[in-house]
mmCIF file of the N, C-alpha and C atoms, coordinates in Angstrom:
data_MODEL
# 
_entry.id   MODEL 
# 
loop_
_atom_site.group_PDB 
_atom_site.id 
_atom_site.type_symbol 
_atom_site.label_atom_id 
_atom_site.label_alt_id 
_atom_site.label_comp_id 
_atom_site.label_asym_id 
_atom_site.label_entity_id 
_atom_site.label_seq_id 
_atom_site.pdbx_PDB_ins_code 
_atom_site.Cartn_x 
_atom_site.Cartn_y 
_atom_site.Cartn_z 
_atom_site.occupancy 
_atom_site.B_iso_or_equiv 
_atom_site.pdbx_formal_charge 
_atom_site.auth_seq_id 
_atom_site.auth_comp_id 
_atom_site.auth_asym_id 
_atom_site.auth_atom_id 
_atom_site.pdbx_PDB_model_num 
ATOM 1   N N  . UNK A 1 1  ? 8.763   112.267 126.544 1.00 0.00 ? 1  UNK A N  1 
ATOM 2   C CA . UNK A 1 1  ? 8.359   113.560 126.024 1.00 0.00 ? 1  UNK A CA 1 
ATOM 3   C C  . UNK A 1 1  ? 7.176   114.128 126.815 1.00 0.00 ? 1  UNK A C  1 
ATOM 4   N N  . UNK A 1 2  ? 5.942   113.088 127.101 1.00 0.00 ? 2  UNK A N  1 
ATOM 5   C CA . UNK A 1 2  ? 4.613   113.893 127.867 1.00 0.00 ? 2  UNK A CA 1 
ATOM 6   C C  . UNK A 1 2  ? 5.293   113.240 129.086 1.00 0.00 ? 2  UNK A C  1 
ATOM 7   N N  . UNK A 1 3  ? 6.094   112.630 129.430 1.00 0.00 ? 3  UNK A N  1 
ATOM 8   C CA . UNK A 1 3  ? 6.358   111.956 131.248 1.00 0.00 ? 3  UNK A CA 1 
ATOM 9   C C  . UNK A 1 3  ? 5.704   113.001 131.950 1.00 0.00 ? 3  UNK A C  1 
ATOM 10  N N  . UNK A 1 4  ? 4.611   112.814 132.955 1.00 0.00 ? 4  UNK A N  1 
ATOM 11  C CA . UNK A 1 4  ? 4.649   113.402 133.977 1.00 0.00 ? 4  UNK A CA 1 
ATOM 12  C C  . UNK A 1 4  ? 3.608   114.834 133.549 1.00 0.00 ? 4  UNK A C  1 
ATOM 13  N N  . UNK A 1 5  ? 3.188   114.840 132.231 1.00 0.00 ? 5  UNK A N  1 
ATOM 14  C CA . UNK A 1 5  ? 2.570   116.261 132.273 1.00 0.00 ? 5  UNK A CA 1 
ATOM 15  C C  . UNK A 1 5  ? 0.696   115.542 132.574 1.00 0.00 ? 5  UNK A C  1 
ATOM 16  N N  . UNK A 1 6  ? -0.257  116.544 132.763 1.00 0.00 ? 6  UNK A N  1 
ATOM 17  C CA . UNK A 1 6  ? -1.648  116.114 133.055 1.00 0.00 ? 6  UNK A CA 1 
ATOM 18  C C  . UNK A 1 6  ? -2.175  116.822 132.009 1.00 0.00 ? 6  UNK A C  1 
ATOM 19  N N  . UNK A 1 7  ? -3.435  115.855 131.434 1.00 0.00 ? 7  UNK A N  1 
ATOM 20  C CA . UNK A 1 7  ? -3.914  116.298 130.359 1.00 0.00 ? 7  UNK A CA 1 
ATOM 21  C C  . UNK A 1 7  ? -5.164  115.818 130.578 1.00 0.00 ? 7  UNK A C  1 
ATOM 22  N N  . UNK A 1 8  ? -6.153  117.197 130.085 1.00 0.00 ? 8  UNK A N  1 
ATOM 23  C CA . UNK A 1 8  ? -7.497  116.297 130.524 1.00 0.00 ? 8  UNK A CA 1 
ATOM 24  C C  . UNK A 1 8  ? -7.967  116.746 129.180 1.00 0.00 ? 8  UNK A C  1 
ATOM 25  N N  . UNK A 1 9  ? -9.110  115.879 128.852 1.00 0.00 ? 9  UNK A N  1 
ATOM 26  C CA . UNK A 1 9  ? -9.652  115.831 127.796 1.00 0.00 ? 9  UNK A CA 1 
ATOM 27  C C  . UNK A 1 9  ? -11.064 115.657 127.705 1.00 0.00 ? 9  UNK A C  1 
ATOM 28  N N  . UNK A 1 10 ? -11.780 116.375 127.408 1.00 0.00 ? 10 UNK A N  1 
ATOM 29  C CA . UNK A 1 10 ? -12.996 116.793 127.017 1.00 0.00 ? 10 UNK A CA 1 
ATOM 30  C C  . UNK A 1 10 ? -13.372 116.192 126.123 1.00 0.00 ? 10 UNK A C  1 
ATOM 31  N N  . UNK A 1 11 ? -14.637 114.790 126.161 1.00 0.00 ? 11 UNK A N  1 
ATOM 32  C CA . UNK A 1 11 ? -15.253 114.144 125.083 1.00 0.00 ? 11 UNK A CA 1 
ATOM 33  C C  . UNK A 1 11 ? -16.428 114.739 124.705 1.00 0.00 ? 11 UNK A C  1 
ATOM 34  N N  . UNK A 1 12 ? -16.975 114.734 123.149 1.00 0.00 ? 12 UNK A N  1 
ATOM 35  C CA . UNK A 1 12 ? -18.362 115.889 123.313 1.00 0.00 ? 12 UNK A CA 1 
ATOM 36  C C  . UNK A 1 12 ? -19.017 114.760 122.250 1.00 0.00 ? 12 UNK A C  1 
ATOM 37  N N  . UNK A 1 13 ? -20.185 114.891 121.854 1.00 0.00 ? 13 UNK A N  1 
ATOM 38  C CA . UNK A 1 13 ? -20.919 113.945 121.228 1.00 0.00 ? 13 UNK A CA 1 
ATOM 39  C C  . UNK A 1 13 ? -20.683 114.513 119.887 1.00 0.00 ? 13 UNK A C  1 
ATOM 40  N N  . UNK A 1 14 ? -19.635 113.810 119.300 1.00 0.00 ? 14 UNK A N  1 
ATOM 41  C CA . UNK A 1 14 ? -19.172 113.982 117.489 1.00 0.00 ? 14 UNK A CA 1 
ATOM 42  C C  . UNK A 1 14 ? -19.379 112.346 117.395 1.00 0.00 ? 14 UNK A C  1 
ATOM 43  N N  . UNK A 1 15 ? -18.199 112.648 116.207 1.00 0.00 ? 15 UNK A N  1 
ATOM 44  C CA . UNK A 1 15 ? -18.130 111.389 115.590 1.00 0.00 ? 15 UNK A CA 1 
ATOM 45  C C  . UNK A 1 15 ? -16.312 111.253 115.677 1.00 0.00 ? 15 UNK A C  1 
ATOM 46  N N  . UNK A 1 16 ? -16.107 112.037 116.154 1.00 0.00 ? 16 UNK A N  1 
ATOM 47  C CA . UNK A 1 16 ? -14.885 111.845 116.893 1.00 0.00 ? 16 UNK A CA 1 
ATOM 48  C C  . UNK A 1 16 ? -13.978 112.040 118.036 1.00 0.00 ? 16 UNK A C  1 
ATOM 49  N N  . UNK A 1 17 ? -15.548 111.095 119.123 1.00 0.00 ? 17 UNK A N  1 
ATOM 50  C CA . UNK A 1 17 ? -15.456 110.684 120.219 1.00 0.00 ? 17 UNK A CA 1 
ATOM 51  C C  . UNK A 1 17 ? -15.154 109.115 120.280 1.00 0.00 ? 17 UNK A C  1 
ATOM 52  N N  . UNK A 1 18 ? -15.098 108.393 118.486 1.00 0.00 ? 18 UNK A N  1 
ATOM 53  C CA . UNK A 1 18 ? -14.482 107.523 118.643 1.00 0.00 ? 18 UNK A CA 1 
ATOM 54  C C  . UNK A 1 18 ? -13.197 107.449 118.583 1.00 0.00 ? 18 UNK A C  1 
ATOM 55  N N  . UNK A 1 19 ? -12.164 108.437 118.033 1.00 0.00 ? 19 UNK A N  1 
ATOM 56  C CA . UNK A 1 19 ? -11.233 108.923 117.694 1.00 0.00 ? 19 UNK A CA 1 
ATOM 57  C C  . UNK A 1 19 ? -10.179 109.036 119.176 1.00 0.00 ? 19 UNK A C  1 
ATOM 58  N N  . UNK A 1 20 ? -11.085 109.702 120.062 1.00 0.00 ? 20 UNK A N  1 
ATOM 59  C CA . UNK A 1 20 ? -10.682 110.034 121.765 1.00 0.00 ? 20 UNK A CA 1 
ATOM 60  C C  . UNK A 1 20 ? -10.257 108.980 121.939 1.00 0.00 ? 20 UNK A C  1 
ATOM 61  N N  . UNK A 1 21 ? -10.436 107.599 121.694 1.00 0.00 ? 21 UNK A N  1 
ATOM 62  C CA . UNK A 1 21 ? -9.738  106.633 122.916 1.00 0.00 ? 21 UNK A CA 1 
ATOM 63  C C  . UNK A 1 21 ? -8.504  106.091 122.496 1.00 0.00 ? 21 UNK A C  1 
ATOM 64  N N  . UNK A 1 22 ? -8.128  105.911 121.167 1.00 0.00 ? 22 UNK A N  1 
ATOM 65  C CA . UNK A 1 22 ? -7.292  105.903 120.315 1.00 0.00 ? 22 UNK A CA 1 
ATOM 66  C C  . UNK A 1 22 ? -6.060  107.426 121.354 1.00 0.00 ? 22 UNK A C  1 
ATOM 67  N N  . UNK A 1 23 ? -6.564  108.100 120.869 1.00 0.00 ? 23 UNK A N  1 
ATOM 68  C CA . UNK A 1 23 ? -5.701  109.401 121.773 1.00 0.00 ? 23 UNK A CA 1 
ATOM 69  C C  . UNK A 1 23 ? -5.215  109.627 123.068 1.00 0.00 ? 23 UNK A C  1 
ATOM 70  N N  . UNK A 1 24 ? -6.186  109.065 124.013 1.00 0.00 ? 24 UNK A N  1 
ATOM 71  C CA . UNK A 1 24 ? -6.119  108.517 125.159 1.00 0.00 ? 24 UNK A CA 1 
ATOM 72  C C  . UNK A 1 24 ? -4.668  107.631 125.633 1.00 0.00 ? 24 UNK A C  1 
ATOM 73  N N  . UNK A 1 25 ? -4.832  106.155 124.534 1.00 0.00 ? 25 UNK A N  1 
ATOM 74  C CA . UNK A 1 25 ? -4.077  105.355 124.711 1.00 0.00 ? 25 UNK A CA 1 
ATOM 75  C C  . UNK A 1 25 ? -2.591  105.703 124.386 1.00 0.00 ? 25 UNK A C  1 
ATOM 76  N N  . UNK A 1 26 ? -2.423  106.759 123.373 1.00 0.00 ? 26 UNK A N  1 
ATOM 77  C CA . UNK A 1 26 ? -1.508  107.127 123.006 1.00 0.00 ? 26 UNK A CA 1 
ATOM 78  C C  . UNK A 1 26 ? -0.592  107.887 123.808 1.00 0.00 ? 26 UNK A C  1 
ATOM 79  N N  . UNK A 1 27 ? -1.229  108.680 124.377 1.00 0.00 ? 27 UNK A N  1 
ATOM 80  C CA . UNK A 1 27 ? -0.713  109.953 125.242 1.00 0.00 ? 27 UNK A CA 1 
ATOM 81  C C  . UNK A 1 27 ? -0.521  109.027 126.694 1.00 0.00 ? 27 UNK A C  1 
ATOM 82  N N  . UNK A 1 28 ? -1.016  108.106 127.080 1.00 0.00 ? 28 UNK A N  1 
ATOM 83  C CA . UNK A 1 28 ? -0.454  107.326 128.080 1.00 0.00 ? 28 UNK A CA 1 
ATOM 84  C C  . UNK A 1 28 ? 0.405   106.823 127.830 1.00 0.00 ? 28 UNK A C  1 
ATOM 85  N N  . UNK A 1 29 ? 0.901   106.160 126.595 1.00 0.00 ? 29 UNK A N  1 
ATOM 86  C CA . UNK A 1 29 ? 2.419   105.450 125.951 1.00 0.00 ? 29 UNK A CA 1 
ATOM 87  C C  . UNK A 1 29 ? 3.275   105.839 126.003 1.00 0.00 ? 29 UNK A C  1 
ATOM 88  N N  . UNK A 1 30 ? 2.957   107.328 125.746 1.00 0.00 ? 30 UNK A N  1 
ATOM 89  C CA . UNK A 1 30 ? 4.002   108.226 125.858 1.00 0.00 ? 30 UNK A CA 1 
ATOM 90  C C  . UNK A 1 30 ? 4.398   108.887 127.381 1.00 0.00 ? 30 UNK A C  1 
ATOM 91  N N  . UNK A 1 31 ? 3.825   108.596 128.422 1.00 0.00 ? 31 UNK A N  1 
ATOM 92  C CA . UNK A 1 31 ? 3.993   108.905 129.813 1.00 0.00 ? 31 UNK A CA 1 
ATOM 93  C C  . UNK A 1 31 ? 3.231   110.138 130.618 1.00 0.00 ? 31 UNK A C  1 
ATOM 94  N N  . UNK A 1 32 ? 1.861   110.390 129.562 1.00 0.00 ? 32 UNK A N  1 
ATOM 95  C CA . UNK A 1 32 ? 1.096   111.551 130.080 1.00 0.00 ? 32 UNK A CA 1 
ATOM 96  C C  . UNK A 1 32 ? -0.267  111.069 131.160 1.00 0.00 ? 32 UNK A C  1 
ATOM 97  N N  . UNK A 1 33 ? -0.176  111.622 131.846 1.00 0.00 ? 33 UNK A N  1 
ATOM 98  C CA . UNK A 1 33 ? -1.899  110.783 132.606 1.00 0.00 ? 33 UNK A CA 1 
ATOM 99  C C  . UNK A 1 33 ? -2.358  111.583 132.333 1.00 0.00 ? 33 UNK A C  1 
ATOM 100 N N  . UNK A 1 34 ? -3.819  110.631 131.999 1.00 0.00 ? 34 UNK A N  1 
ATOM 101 C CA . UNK A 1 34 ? -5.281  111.568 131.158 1.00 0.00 ? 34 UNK A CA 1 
ATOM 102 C C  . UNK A 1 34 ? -6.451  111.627 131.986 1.00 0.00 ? 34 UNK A C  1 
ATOM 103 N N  . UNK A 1 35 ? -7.072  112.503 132.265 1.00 0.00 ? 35 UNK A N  1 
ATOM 104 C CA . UNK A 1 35 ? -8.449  112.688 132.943 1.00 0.00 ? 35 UNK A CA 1 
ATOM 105 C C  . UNK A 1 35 ? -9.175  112.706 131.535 1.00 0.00 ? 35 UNK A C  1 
ATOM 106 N N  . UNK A 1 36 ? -10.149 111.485 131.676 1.00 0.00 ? 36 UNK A N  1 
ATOM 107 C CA . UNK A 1 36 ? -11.105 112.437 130.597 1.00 0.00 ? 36 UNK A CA 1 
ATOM 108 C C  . UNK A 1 36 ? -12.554 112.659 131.042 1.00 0.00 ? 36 UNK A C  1 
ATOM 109 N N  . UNK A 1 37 ? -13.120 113.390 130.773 1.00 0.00 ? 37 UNK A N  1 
ATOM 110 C CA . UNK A 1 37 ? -14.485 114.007 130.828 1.00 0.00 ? 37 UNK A CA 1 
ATOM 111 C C  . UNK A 1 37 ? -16.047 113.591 129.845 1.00 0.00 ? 37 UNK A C  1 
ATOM 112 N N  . UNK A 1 38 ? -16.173 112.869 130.094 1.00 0.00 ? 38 UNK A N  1 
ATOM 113 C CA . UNK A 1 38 ? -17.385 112.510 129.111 1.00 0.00 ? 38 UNK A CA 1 
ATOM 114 C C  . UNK A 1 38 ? -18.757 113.223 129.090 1.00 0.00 ? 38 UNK A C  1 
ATOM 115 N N  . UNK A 1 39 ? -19.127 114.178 127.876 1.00 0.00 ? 39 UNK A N  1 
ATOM 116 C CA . UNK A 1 39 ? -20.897 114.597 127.907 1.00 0.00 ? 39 UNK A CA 1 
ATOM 117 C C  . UNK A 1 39 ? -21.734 113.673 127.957 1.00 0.00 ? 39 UNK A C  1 
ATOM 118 N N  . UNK A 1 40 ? -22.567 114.153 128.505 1.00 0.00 ? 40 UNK A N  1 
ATOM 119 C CA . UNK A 1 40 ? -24.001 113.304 128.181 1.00 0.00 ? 40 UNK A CA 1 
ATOM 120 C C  . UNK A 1 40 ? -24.181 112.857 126.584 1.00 0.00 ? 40 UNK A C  1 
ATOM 121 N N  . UNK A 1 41 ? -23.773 114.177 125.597 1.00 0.00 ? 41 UNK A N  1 
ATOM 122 C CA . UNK A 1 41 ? -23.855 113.617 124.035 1.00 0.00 ? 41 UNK A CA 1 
ATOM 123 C C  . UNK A 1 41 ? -23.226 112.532 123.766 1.00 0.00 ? 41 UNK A C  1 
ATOM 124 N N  . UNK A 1 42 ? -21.727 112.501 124.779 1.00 0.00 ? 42 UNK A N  1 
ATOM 125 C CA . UNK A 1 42 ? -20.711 111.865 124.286 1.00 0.00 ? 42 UNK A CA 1 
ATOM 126 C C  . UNK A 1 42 ? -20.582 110.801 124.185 1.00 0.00 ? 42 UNK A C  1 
ATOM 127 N N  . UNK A 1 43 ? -22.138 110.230 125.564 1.00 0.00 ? 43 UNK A N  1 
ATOM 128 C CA . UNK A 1 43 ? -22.058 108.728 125.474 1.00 0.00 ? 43 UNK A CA 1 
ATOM 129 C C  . UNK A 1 43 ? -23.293 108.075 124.813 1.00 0.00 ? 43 UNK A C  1 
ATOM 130 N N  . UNK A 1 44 ? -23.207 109.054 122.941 1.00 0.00 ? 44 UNK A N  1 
ATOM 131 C CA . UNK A 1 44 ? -23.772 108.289 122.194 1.00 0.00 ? 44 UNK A CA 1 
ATOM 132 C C  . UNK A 1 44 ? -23.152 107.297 121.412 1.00 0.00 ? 44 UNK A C  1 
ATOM 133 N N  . UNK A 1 45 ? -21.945 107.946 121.530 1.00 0.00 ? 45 UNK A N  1 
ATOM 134 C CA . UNK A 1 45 ? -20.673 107.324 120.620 1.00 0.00 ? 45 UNK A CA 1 
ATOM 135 C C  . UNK A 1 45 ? -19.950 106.844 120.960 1.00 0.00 ? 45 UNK A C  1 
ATOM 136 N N  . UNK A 1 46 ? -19.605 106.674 123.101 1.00 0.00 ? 46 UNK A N  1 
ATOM 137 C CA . UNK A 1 46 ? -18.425 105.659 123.175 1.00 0.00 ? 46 UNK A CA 1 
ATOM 138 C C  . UNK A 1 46 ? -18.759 105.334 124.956 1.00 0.00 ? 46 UNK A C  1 
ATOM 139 N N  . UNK A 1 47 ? -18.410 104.204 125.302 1.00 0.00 ? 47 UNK A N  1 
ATOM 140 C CA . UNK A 1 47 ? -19.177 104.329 127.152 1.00 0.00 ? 47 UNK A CA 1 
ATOM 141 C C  . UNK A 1 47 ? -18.257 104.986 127.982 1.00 0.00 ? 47 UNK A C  1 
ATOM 142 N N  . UNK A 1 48 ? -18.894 105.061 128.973 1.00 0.00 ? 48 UNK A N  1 
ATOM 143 C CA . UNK A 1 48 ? -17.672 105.481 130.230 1.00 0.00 ? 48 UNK A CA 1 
ATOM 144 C C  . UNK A 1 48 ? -16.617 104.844 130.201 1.00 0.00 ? 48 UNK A C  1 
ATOM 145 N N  . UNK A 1 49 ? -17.181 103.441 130.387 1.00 0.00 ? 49 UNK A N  1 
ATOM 146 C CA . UNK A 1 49 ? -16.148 102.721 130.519 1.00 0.00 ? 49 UNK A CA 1 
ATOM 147 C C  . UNK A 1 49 ? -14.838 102.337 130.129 1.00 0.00 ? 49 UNK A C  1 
ATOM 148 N N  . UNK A 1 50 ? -15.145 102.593 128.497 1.00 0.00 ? 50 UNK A N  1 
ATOM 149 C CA . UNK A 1 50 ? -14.031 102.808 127.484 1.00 0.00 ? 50 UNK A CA 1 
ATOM 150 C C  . UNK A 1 50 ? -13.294 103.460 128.088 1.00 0.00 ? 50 UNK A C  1 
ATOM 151 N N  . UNK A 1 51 ? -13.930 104.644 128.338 1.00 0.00 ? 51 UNK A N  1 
ATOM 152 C CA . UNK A 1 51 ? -12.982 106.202 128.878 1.00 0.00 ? 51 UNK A CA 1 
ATOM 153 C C  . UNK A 1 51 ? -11.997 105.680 129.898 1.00 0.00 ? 51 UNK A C  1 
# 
């Protein structure tokens, strides 16, 4: 269904920037590649690395 589409995603400092990686993983299962973008806020709530 996502095969092949690009999706980037914008992390911002919520509380559901823990929520993002969960979403992440998903949308790759399904065959989408994800860029994501992390704020400075964002890495109160989850690391780069996660990303």
């Amino acid at each position: 269904m996502l095969h092949g589409k690009r999706i980037l995603l914008v992390i911002g400092g919520g509380i559901a920037a823990y929520k993002s990686l969960e979403l992440i993983r998903r949308l790759q299962d399904r065959g989408a590649r994800v860029r994501a973008i992390l704020t400075k806020a964002g890495t109160e709530f989850v690391t780069p690395l996660s990303v």
